[in-house]
LUMMISE-740053 format. One record per atom (N, C-alpha, C, CB): residue in one letter; x, y, z. Coordinates in steps of 0.1 Angstrom, whole numbers, plus 5000, padded with zeros to 4 digits. Each point is the difference from the previous one (the first is absolute). Glycine has a CB too. Example, Ala and Ser with C-alpha at 12.3 -4.5 7.8 and 13.67 -1.06 7.14 Angstrom:
<recs>
a513249435078a499150125000a500950125000a498149885012s501550234981s500950115000s499250115008s501249944978
</recs>
This chain:
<recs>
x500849885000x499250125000x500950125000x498149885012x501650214978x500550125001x498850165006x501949844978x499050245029x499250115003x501250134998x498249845019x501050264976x500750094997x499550135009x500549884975x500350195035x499750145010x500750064996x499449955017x500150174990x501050155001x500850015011x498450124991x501249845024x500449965004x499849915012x500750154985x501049755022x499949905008x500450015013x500249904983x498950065029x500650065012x500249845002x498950275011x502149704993x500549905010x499950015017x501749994979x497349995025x499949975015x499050105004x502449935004x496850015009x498750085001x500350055012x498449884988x502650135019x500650095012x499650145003x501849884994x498450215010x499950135003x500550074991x500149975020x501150014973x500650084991x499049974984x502949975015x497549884983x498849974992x498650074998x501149825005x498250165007x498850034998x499850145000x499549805008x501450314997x500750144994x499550054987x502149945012x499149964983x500350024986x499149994991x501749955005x497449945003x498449974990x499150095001x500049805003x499950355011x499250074999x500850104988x498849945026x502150104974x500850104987x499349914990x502850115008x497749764987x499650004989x498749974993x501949985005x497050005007x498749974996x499750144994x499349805019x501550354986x499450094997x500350054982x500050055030x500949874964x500650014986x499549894989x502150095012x497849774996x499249944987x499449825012x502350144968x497049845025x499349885006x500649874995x497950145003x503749874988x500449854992x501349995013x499450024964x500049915043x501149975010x500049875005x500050225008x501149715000x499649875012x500650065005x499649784996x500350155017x500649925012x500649885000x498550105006x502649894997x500449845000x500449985015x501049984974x498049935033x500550005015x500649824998x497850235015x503049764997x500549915004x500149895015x500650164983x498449815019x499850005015x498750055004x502350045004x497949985011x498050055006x500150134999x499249855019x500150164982x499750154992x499550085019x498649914962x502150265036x500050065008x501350045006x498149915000x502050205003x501450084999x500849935017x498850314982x502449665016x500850035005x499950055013x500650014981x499050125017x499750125015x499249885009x499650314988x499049675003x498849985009x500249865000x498250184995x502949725001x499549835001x501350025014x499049824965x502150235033x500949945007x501650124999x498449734994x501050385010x501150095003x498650095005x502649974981x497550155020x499950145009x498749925007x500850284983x497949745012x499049955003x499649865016x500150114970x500749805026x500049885010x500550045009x500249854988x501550195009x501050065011x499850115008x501449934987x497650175008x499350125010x499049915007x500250234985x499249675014x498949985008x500849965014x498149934979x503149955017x500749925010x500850125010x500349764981x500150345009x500850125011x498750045010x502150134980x496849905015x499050075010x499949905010x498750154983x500749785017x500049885011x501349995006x498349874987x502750145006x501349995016x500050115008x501849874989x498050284997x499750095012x499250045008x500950044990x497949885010x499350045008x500249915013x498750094981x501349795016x500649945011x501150015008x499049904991x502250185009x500850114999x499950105008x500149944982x498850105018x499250115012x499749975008x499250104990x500949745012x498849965017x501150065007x498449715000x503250315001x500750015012x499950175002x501849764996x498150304991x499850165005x498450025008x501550094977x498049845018x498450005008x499749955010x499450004984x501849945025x499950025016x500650055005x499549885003x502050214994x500250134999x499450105004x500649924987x498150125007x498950105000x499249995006x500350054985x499549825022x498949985006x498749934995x501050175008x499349764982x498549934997x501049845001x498050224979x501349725029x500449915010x499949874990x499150135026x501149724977x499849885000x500749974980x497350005025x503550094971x500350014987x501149865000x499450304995x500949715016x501349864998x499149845001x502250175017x496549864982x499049864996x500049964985x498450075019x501850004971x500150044988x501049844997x499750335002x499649664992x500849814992x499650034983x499049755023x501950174972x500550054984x499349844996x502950194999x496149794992x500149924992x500349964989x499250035011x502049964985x500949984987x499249944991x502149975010x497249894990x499049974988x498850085000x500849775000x498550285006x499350134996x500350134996x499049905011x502450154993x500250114993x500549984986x500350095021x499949794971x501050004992x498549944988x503249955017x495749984988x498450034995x499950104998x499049875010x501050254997x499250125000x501150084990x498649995027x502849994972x500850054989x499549934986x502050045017x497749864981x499649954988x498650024995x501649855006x497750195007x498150084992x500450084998x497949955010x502950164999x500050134991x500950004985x499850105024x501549794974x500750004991x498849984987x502449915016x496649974988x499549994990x499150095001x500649814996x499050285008x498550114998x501250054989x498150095027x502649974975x501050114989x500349944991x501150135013x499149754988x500449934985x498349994994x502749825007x496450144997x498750014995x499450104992x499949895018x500850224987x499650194994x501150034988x499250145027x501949764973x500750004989x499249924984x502050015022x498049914986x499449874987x498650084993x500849725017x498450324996x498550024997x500550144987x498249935033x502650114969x500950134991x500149974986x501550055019x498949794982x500649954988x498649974990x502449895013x496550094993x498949934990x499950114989x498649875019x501550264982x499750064990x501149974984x499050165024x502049784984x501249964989x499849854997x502050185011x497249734992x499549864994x500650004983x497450005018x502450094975x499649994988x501850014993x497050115002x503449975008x501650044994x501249895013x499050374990x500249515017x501149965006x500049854995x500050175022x501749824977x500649884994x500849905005x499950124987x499449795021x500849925009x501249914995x497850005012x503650004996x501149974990x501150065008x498850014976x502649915016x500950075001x500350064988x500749885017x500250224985x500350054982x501449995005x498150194987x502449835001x501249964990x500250064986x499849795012x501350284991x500350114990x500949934985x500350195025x498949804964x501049924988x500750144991x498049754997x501150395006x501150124995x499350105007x500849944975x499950175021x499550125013x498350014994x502950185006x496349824984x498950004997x499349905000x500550144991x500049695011x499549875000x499749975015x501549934978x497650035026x500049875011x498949924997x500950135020x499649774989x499549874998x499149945013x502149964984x496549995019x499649935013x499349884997x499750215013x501149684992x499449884993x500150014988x498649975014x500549964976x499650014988x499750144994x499149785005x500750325002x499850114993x501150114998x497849945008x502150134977x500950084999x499650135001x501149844989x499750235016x499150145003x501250104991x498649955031x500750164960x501050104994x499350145010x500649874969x500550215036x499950095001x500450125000x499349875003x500650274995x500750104999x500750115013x498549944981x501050015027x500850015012x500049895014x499550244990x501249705021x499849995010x500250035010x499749914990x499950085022x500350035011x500349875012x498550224991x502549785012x500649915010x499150045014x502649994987x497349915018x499450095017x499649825008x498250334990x503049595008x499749875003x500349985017x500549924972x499950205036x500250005014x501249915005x497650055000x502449935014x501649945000x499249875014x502750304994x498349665006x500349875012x500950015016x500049864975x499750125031x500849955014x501349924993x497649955018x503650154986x501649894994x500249915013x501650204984x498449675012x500249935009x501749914995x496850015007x504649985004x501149964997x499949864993x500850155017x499549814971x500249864996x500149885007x500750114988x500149895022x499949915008x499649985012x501150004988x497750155014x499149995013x498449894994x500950325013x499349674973x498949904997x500049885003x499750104987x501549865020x500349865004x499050045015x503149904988x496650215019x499249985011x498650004998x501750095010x497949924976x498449954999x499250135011x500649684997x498250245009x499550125003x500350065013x498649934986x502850025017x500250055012x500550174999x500549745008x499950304978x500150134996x498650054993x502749974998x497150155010x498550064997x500850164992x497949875027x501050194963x500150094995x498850125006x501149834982x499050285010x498750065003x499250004994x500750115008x499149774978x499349954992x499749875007x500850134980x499549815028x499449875006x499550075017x501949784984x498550285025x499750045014x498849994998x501750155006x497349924986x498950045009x499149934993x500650235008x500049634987x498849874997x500049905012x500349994973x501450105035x499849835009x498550015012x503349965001x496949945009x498149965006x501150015012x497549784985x503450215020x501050065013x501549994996x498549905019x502150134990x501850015003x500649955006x500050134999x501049855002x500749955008x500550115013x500449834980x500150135034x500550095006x500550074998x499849915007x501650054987x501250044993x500550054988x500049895012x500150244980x500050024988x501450084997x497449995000x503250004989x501350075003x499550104984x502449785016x498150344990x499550114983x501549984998x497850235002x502249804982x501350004993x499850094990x500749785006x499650344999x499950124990x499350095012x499749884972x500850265024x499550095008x499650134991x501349905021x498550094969x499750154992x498349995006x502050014970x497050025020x498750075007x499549885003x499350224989x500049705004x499449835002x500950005014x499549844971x501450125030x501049875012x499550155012x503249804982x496750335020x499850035010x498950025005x501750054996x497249964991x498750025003x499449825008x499750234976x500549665016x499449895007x501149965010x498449914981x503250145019x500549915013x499250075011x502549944994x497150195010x499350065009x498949985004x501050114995x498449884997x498749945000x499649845005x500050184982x500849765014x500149875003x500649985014x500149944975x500750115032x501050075012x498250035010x503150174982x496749875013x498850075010x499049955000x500750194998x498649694993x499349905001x500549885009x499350094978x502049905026x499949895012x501249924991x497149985013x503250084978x501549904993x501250025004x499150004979x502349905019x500950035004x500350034990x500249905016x500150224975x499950034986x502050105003x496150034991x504549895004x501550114994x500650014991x500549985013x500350124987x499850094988x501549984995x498050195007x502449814975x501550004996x500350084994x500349824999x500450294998x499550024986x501950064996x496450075001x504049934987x501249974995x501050115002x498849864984x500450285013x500650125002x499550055017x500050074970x500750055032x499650055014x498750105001x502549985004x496750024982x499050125001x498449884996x502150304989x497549835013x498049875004x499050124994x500249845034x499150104959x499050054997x500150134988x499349905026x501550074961x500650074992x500650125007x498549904983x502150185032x500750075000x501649994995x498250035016x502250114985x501150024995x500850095011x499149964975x500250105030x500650095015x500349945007x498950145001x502649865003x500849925013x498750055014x503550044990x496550055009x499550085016x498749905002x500750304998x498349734990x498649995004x499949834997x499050284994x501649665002x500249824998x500550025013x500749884975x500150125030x500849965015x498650005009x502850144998x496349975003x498450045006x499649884997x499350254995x500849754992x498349914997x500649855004x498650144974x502949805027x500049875000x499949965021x501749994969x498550165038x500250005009x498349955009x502650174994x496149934994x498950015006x499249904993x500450225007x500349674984x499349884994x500749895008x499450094975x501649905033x500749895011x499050015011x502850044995x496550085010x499149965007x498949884999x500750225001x499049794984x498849884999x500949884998x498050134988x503049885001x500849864995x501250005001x498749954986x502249965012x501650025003x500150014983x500949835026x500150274971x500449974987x501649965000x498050154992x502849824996x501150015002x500650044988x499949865018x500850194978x501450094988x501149944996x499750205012x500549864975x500949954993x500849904993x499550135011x499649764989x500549904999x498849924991x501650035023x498749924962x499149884997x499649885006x500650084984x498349885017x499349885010x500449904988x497750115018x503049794990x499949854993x499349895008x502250054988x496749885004x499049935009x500749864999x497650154995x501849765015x500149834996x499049945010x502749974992x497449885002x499249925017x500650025011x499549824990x499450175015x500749945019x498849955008x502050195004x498149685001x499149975003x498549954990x501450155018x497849924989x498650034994x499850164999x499149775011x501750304987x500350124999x500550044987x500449995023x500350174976x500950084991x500950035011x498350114979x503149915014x501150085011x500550134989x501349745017x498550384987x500550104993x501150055007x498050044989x503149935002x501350085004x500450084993x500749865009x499450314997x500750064991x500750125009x498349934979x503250085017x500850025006x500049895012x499950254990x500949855023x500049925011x498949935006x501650125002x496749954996x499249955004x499249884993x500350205009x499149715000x499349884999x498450005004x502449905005x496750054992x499050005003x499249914991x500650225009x498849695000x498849884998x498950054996x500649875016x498050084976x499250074996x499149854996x501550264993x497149795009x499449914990x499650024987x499449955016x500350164980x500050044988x501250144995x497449905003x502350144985x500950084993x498550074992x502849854998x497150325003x499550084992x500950094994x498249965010x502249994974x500850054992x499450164997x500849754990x500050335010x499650144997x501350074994x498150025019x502549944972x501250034995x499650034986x501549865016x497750234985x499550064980x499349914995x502050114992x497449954996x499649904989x500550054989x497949915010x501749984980x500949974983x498350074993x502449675001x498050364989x498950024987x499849944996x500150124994x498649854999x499849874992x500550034988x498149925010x502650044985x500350014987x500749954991x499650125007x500849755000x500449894995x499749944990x500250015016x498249934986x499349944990x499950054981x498749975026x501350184977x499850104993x500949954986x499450195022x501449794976x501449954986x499950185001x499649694977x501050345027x500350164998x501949974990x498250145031x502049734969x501650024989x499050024985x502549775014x496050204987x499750054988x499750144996x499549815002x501150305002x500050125003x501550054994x498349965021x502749934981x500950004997x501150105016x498749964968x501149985041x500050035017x501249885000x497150095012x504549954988x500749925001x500049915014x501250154983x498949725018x499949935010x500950035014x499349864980x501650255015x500850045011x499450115007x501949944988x497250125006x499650145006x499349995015x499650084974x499750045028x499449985014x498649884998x500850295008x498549694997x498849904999x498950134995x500749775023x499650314987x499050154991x500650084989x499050055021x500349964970x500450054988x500450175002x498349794986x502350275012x500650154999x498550064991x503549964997x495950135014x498850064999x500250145008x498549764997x500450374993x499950135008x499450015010x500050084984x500149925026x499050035007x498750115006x501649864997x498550224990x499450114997x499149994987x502050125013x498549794982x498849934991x499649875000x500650154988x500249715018x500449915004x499949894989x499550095023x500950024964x500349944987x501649905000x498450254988x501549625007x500749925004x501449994984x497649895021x503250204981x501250054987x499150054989x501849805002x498050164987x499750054989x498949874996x502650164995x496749785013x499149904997x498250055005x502549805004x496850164987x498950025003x499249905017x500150074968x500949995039x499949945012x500650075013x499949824986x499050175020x500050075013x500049905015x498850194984x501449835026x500549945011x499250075010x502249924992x497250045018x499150075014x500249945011x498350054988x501950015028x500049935007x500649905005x498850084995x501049845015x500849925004x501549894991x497550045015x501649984971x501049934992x501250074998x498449904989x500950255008x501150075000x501350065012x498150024982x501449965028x500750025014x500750105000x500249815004x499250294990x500950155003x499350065015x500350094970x498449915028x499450045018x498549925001x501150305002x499849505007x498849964998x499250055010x500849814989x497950285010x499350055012x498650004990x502050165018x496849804991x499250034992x499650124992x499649845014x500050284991x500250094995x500450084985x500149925022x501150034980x501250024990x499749904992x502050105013x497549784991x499849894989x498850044990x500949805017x498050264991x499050064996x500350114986x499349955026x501650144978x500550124991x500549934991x500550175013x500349714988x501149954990x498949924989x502549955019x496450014987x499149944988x499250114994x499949775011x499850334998x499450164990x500750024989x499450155018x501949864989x501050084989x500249924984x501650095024x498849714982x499949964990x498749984991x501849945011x497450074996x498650004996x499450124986x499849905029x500950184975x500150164994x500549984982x501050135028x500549844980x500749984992x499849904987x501150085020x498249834981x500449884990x498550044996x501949775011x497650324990x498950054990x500250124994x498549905013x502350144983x500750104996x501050044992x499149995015x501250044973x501149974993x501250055004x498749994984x501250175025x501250045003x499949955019x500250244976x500749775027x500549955011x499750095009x501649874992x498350125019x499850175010x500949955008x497450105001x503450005005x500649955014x499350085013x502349954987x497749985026x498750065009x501350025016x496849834985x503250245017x500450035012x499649905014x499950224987x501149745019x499249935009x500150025015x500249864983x499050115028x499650055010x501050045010x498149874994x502050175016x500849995006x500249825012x499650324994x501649685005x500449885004x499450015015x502249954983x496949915023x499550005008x499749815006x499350304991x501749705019x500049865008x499750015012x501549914988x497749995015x499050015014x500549845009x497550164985x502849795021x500449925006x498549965012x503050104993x496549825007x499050045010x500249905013x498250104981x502749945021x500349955016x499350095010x502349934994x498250055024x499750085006x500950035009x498249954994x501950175007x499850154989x500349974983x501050185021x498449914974x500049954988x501450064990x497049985004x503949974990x501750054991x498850054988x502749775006x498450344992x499350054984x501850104994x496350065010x503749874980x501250104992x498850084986x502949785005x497550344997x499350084994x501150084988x498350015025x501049994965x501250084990x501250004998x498950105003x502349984999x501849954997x500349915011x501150244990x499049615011x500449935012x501850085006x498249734989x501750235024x501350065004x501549964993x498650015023x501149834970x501249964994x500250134990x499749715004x499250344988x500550074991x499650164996x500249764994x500450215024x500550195002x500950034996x499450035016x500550144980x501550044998x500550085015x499650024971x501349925036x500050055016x500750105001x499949805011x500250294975x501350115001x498550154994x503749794989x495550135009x498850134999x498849935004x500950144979x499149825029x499049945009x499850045012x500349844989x498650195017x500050035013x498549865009x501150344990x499349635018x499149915009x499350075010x501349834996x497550135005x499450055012x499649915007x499450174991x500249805025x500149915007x498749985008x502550044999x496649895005x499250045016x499849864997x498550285007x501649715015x499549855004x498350015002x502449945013x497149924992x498849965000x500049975012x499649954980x501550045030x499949935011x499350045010x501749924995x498550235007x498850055008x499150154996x501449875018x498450074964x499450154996x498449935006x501750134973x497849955030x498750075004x498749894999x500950254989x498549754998x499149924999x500249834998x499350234993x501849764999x500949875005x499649935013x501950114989x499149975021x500049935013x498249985005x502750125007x496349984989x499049965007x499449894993x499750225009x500649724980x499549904997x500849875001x498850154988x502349885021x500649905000x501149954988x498049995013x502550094979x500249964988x501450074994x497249954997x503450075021x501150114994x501649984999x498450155009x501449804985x501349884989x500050074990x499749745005x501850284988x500550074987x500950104994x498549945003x502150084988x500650094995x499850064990x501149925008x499350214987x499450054986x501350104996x496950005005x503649954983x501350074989x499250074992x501849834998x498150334998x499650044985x501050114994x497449965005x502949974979x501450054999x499550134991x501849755002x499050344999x499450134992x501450044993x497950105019x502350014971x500650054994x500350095008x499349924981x502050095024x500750105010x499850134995x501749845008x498050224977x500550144994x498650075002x502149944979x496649965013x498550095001x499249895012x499950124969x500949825042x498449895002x499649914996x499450125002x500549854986x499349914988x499949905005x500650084982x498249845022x499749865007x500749904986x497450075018x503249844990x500949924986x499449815009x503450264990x496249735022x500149885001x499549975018x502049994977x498049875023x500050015017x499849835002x498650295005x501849645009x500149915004x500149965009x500350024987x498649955022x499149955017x499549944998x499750125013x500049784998x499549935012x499250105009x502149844999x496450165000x499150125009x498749955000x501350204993x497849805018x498950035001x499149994989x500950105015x498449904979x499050004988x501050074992x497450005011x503649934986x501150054992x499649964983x501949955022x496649954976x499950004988x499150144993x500349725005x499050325005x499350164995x501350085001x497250005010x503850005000x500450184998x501249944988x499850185030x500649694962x501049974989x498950064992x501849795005x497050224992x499050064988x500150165001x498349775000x501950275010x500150125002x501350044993x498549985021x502549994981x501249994998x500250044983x500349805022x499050044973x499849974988x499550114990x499649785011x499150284997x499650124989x501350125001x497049985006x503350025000x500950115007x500950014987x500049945029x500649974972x501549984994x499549994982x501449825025x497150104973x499750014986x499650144996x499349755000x500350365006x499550105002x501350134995x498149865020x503550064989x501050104997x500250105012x499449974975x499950055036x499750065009x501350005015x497349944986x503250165016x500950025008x499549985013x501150134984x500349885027x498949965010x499750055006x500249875001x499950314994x499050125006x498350024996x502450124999x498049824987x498649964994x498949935012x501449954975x499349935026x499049905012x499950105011x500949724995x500050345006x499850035020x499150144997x503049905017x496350114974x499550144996x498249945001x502650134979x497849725026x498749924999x499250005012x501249864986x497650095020x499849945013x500349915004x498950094999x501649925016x499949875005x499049975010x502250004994x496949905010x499250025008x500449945016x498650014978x501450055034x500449965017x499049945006x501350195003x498749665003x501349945001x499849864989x500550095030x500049944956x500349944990x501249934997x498650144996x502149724997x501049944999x500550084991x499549785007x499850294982x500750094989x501050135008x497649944981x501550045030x501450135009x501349945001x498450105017x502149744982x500949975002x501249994984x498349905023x500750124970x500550034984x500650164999x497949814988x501250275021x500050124997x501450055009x497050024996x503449905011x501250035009x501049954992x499249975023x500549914972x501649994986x500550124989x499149754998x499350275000x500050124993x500850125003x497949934996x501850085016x500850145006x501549975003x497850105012x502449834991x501449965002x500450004986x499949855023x499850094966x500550034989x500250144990x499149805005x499750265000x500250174998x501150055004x498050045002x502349945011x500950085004x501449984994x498750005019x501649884975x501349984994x499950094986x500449755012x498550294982x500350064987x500850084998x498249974996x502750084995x500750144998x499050094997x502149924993x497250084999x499150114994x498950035008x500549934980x499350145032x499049995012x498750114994x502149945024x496650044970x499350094998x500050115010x499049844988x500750335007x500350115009x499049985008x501150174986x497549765010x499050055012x499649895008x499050194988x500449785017x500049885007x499749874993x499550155018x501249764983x499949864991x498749915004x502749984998x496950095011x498549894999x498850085001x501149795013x498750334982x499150105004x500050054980x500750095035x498349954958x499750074993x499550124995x500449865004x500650224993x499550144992x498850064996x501749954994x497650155015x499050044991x500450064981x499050065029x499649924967x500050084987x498950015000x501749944987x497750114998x498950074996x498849905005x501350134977x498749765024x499149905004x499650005015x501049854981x500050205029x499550035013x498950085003x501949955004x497250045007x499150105000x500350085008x498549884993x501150275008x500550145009x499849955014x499250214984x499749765017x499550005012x499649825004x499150294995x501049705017x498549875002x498750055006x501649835006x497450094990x498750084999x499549885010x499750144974
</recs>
């Protein structure tokens, strides 16, 4: 069977199904070629599952502040592991349900299959040959699991297998500490597990700031032990795992791998592209149009791994979505860089990470969380906050804490910095008393004060002009 489109989305993901709203708006000769169950990623088994499991540790988490304050008998509070890990899987599947129920409108344009590329305009699924004039990659990525941790079967869990299991074991060892390995070692830590933590380099939760990593690994040892520097090598022992890495040892019943994931894109014959076998596994693509060389092919999202975040996976299938309906190419500006870590307190690197400061025109600004204001009355006053400015005008260039509802004031951050806005601009803002954003507002000022260029009138007050009124009435 032959079928001839305009164009082919490969994968029904977030990015995918993106790209299908751009291009439903240009012509109706399209598929879908999905591979697998259908439903994104986020909602089967990343953000979606893993926020339900963090809320439940945090809340259980609170019984010890809540005799503290006086509301008594909180240390009666018992964790049921096989019902909380039920109640993660109805909600996992309500969200995957609002995904699919999404998809019926696309019945007509979806093509169950793998594809397989025979020229950059050719693919193949099954028996059928498909010609088309543009495609779009958006086949998402996998849990990398080490070659020879498959000799442990299911004693290594992913965050694509966690939240099918029906219980746990006592004992869990995380291996990896970027966002996944800190969000569920904690969480799992505070459900009643012996959950510890490895992870290869000395920093957690995509930071890059010596200062505010040192914070965050100091105020995440509270829930779990972690340990640094050193790759974990697993084996038997016992009826166990033994992870040794460096000088430390440690018994485990299971292993949750969180050491990245790979793209799919294997399957793909992308050497028919003419993609020498030496090259990277991802093909050299813009990512401002996420046009893939000089081929009528574009890349989105997790395949592409420039910023796997939903979000950005979202944009990356607009953009290509745009694009491959279109003869001239557009290039689109993209957001400001924004990573959320959702631990507790929650890590967020916001815009220029600190690795790639320039520390000879840079200026940092500093405030703790430990006993700002509204923090402490909620119990919750753990943290640090870096925001790095352009020492000559101010210019918000970046920032990187561990804080309090640290995932709203990184959005704050976020407009800021996409906006261009100095950090006389923000402090020209409100803040409201007794608010956590006052604790943002103190980095702020410590950061002003380092500027060379100090506005003449006051930096957080604004100038009348013609728009003020004479009087108040």
């Amino acid at each position: 069977m032959k079928k001839n489109v305009d164009v082919v989305i490969i994968g029904a993901g977030t990015a995918g199904l993106s790209a299908v709203k751009e291009v439903k708006k240009h012509t109706s000769n399209f598929i879908v070629i999905q591979d697998g169950p259908m439903g994104t990623t986020c909602a089967r088994v990343g953000c979606m599952p893993s926020k339900v499991l963090i809320q439940v540790a945090e809340d259980y988490a609170r019984r010890t502040w809540l005799q503290q304050i006086g509301i008594l008998n909180s240390e009666a509070l018992k964790i049921d592991l096989p019902s909380v890990l039920a109640h993660v899987r109805k909600l996992r599947d309500y969200f995957v349900s609002h995904v699919i129920e999404s998809l019926k409108s696309l019945d007509d344009h979806i093509f169950l299959g793998r594809a397989t590329f025979e020229s950059p305009t050719t693919l193949s699924v099954d028996t059928t040959r498909i010609e088309t004039k543009q495609t779009i990659i958006a086949t998402g990525s996998r849990p990398i699991i080490p070659g020879p941790w498959t000799y442990f079967g299911d004693s290594i869990l992913t965050s694509d297998s966690l939240f099918e299991q029906t219980k746990l074991p006592n004992k869990i060892g995380i291996v990896g500490l970027g966002v996944i390995g800190i969000e569920l070692g904690q969480a799992l830590s505070r459900l009643g597990l012996e959950a510890v933590g490895f992870g290869h380099n000395e920093f957690v939760g995509g930071l890059s700031d010596p200062a505010i990593n040192e914070k965050a690994v100091s105020i995440l040892n509270l829930d779990f032990k972690t340990h640094h520097g050193h790759f974990a090598k697993v084996e038997h022992q016992n009826t166990g795992l033994k992870i040794e890495a460096g000088q430390t040892f440690h018994t485990t019943d299971k292993i949750l791998a969180c050491i990245g994931r790979s793209p799919n894109l294997e399957t793909l014959n992308l050497q028919h592209l003419g993609i020498s076998s030496q090259e990277t596994l991802v093909p050299p693509f813009d990512p401002h149009t996420m046009k893939i060389n000089n081929f009528p092919i574009f890349i989105a999202g997790d395949a592409a791994g420039y910023r796997p975040i939903l979000h950005e996976s979202a944009d990356e299938g607009r953009i290509a979505g745009f694009n491959a309906c279109h003869p001239e190419v557009t290039r689109f500006r993209r957001r400001c860089p924004l990573t959320i870590t959702f631990s507790d307190p929650p890590i967020a690197v916001v815009g220029t990470p600190h690795r790639n400061l320039n520390l000879e025109t840079a200026i940092i600004g500093f405030s703790s969380f430990d006993d700002q204001g509204r923090s402490r009355l909620k119990g919750k006053n753990k943290g640090m906050m870096h925001i790095y400015g352009n020492a000559t005008d101010g210019k918000i260039l970046g920032a990187e804490f561990i804080a309090p509802e640290g995932d709203h004031l990184a959005h704050l951050l976020a407009w800021t910095i996409q906006q261009n806005l100095t950090v006389f601009d923000i402090l020209k803002h409100p803040f409201y008393h007794p608010t956590i954003e006052e604790g943002l507002r103190t980095c702020l000022r410590h950061l002003a004060s380092q500027v060379k260029n100090q506005p003449k009138a006051s930096s957080e007050m604004t100038l009348c002009d013609s728009t003020c009124p004479d009087a108040l009435s």
